[in-house]
N, C-alpha and C positions, 0 to 999 in steps of 0.2 A: 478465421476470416480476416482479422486484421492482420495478418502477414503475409496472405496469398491473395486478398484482392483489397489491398490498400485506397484503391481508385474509387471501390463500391461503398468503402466506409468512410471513406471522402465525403460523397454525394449523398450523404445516407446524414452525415452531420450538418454536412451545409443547409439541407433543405431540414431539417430540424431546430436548426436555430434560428432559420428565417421565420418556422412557426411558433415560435415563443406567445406565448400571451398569459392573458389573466380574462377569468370567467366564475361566474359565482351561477349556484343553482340551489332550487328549492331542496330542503333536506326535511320541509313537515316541520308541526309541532312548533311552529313561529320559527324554527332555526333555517339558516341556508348555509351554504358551505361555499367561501373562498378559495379558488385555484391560481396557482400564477408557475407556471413552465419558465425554466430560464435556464441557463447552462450551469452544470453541479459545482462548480466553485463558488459561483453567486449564490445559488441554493446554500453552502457549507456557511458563508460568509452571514447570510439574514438568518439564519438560524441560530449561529453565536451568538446576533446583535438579541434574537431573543429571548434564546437563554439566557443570557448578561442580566438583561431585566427581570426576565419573569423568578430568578432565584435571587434577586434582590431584599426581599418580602420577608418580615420574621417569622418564627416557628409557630408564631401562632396565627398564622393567615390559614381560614379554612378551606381554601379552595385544593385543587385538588392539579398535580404538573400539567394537566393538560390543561384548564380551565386557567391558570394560570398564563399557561404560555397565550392560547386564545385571547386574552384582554390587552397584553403585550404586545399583540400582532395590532391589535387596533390602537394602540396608544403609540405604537410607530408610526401608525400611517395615516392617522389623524392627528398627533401632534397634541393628543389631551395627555392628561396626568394619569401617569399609571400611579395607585395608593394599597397599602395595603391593606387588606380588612380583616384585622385581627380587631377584638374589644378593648387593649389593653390600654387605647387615649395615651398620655405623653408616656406611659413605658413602655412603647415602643422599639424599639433598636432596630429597626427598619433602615436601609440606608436605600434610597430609591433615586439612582441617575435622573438628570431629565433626559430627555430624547437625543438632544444634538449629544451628549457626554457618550449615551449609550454609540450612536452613527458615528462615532468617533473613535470608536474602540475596533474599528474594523481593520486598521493598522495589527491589530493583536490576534490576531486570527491567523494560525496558522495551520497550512493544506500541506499533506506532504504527499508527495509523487513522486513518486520511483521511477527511473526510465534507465537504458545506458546509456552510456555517451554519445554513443554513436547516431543516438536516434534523436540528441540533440542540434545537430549541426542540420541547416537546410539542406533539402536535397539536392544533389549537383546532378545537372541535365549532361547525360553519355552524349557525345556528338554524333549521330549515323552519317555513316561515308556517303557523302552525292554522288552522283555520276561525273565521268570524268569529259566527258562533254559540257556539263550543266555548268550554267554560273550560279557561284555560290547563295544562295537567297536567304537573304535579310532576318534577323531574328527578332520575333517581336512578342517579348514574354509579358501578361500579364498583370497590373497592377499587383495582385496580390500573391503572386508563385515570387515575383520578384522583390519582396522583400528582404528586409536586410536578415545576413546571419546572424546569429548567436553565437558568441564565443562565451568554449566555456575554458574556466581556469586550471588545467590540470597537466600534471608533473609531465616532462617529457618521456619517463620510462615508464608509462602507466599504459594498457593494452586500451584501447578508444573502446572496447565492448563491455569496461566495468561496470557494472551498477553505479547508476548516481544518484543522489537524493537533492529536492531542490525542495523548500521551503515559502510562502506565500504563494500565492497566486493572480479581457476577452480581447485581442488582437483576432481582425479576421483570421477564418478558412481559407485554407489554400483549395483554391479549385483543380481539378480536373485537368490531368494534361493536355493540351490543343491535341487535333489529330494528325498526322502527317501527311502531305500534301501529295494528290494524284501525281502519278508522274504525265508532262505534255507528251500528246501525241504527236507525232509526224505529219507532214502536211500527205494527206493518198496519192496527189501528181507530180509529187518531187522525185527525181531523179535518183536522189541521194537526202539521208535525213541532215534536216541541217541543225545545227547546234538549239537544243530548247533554250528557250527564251522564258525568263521569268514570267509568272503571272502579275497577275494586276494587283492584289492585296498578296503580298508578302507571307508565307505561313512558317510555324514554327515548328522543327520537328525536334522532337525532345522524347529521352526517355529515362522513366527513373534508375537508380539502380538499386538492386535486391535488398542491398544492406542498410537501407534508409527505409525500407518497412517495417520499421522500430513499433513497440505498441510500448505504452506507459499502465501505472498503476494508482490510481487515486483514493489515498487511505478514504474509508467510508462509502466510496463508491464502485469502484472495480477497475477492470481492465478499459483505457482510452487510447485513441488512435497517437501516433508517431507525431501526426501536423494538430493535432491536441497538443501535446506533451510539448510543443515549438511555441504555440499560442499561448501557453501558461506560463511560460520563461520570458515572456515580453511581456507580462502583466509588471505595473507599477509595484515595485517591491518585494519581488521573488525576485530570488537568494538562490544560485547554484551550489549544492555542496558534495563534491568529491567524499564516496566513503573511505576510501584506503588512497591519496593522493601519492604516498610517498612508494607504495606497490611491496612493501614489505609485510612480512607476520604482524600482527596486530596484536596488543595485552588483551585477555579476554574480564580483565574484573580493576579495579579503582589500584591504584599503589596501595590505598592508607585501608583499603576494605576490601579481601576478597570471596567475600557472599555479595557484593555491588558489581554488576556487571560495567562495564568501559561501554563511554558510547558507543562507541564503531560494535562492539558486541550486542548492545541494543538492539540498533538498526539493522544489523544483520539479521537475527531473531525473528523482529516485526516485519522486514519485507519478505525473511522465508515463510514465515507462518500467512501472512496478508490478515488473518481472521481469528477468533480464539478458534484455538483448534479442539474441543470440544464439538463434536457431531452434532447437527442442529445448531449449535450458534451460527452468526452473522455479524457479532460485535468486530471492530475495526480496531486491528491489531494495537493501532498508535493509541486508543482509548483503553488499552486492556495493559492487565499486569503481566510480569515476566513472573513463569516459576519454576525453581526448579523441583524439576523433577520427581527425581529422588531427594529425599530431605536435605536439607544441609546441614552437617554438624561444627556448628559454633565452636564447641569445644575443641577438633581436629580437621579443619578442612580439607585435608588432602586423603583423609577417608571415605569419605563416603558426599556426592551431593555437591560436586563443586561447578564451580562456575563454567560451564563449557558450552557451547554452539552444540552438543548433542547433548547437555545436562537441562537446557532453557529451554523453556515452550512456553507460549502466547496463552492466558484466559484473561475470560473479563472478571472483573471483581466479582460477581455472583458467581461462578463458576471456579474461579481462583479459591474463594471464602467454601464454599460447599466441598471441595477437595480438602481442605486445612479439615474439615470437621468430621472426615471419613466418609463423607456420603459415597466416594467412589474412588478408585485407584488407578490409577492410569502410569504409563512405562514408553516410554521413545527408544526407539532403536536406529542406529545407521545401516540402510539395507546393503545388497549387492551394488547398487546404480550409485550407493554415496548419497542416497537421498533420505532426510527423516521421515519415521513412520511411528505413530501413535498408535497404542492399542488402551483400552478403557476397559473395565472391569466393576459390572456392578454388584452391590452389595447380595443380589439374589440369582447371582453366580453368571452372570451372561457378559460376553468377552464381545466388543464393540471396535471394530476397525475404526484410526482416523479417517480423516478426508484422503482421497487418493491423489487431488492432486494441490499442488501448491507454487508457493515462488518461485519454487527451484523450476519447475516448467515453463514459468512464464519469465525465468533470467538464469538461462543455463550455467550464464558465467560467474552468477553467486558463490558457484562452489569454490575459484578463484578466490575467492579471499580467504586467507588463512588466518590463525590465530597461533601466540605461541601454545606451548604445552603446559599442562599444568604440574603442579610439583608433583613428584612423587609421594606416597604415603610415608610414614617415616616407619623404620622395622620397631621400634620401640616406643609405642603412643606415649604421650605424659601421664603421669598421673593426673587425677580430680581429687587434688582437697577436699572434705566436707569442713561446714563452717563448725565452727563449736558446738553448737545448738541442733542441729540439723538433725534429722533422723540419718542413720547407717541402713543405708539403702544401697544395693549393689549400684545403680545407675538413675538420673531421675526418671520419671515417668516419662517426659517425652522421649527420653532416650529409649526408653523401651518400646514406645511407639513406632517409632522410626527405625529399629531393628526388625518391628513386626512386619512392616510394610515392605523393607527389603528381603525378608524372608519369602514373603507373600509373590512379590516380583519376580522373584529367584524362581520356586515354583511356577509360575508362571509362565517362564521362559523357558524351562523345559519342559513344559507339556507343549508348549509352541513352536516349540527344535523335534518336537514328535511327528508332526503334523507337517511335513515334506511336502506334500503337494500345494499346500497352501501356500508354505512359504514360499516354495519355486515361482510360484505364481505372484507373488506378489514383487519378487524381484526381477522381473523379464520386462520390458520392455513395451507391451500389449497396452491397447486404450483403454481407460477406466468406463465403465466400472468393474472396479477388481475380485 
């Protein structure tokens, strides 16, 4: 819907921000419950300001995150002292902002939103041919269709449809194209038509073009419209940032570290995945950990588990932490279409599809960016010293671990190369669900 009726998610935003409000209602029990509607960058932004505070509090405050943030929300908005209520009197270690420090920290908040280039630039109105009779008539755009462009910074060999990432983050909506104007009729007792004659109010006729129905991505929030993703780039301190400016292969891990992914490998990562790609979650990729995969071996990185755009996948720290402890096994593969696919494995034998669809859907041209190759294994691993002391153990234990789990995969994958109709299926082309 935002690519094929841009104009419906126009007017669908407009009239949604007009009704923005705050309303409180009985909740029982002496409690009522605070509401307040506002556009989700503002949302992302007061919800920092309250986080900020409410984990302010030492470990020994007995309240409980939610009951915390709830006291926070009112010592925002009343301007009293938030304190914390541990018993511990002056040993404490509490460090508690006042209010204006915490409202000041809103500089430090930052929203990331994905969009392409393309869908940054305003839209440029196609001129339709008048008739060749007609005098040309007046153009008269809008206060806010006619606001100023956005220039963004980026290499002259660089394709305008790459992914971009922009940083910080309400500039009006752009409204609704005018309509185009009837054409004048003939006078019915003229001889001959005579040349139409302008009307009395001037119209505009304007029409967008296809390639400006861009939709953007709002870590924590989801998919946002094209004149969204324009509005967010005129906010006070948002930051354009080109991920690949110079349009070459990209390092995918640190020079000095590679088990550390490079940022351009990051971002790539977290805008394919958008979510920890665990089934059921909903955590926001930009909050969640990168992991690889397949284990990585410290010892020999170019064996087994190294750093790569099909080695990385998105969890959130609970789901990150529950995989390191064996709760479940999980394996990424690059289908037919080029696109990642997760499968999950649980401990009581049941083989769990990722999400069917992701980044790469909603930024085809993700796949455009490249990354170099990683080394080769080497034909002759090094040895491992033991220390002096050590037990003569063929390999440590996690090493063994991490053999088990690639054994396990391995298996996996051919019983999964058995089951052809599936796989056909899952690499064609067809709407989800798969």
């Amino acid at each position: 819907m935002f690519r094929h009726d841009p104009a419906a998610v126009r007017e669908r935003r407009k009239a949604s921000v007009e009704d923005r409000r705050v309303w409180a209602e009985n909740a029982g029990d002496g409690m009522a419950v605070l509401h307040a509607s506002m556009t989700a960058e503002n949302v992302r932004v007061a919800a920092a300001r309250v986080d900020a505070l409410a984990s302010s509090v030492c470990d020994g405050d007995p309240r409980r995150d939610g009951a915390r943030r709830s006291d926070a929300v009112f010592a925002l908005l009343s301007g009293d002292v938030f304190e914390c209520q541990c018993d511990r009197g002056d040993d404490c270690d509490a460090t508690i902002p006042a209010p204006a420090m915490v409202q000041a920290a809103e500089a430090q908040v930052i929203i990331h939103v994905i969009t392409e280039a393309a869908t940054l630039d305003d839209p440029e109105p196609e001129a339709e041919p008048a008739p060749e009779a007609a005098q040309p008539a007046a153009v008269e755009a809008d206060s806010e269709a006619a606001a100023s462009a956005t220039t963004v910074p980026t290499a002259t060999d660089v394709d305008d449809a790459e992914p971009t990432l922009f940083e910080g983050s309400d500039a009006g909506s752009v409204s609704e194209d005018p309509e185009p104007a009837d054409p004048v009729a003939a006078e019915p007792d003229s001889p001959k038509e005579p040349e139409p004659k302008p009307t009395a109010e001037p119209t505009t006729t304007r029409a967008y073009s296809p390639r400006h129905s861009g939709v953007g991505f709002m870590d924590g929030y989801g998919v946002i419209s094209g004149d969204y993703v324009r509005e967010l780039t005129k906010r006070t301190g948002a930051v354009v940032r080109p991920i690949n400016p110079a349009g070459k292969a990209l390092s995918p891990h640190l020079p000095s570290d590679p088990y550390r992914p490079s940022r351009a490998m990051s971002l790539f990562v977290r805008i394919r995945d958008g979510y920890c790609t665990v089934p059921g979650c909903d955590k926001p990729a930009f909050a969640g950990d990168l992991d690889h995969v397949h284990e990585y071996d410290h010892e020999n990185p170019a064996t087994g588990g190294q750093t790569t755009a099909a080695g990385l996948a998105t969890k959130c720290r609970m789901h990150h932490q529950m995989k390191t402890d064996g709760v479940f096994l999980d394996d990424q593969y690059i289908d037919a279409t080029g696109k990642a696919r997760q499968i999950f494995y649980t401990q009581n034998g049941a083989t769990i599809h990722g999400y069917a669809e992701s980044g790469d859907d909603l930024f085809p041209t993700l796949r455009d960016i490249t990354f170099t190759d990683p080394e080769p294994p080497p034909k002759h691993p090094p040895p491992q010293p033991n220390a002096p002391e050590s037990p003569t153990r063929r390999r440590p234990r996690l090493a063994d671990t991490h053999a088990r789990r690639r054994q396990e995969r391995e298996r996996n994958r051919k019983a999964l190369a058995g089951e052809q109709p599936d796989q056909a299926r899952l690499n064609t082309q067809d709407s989800p669900p798969y």
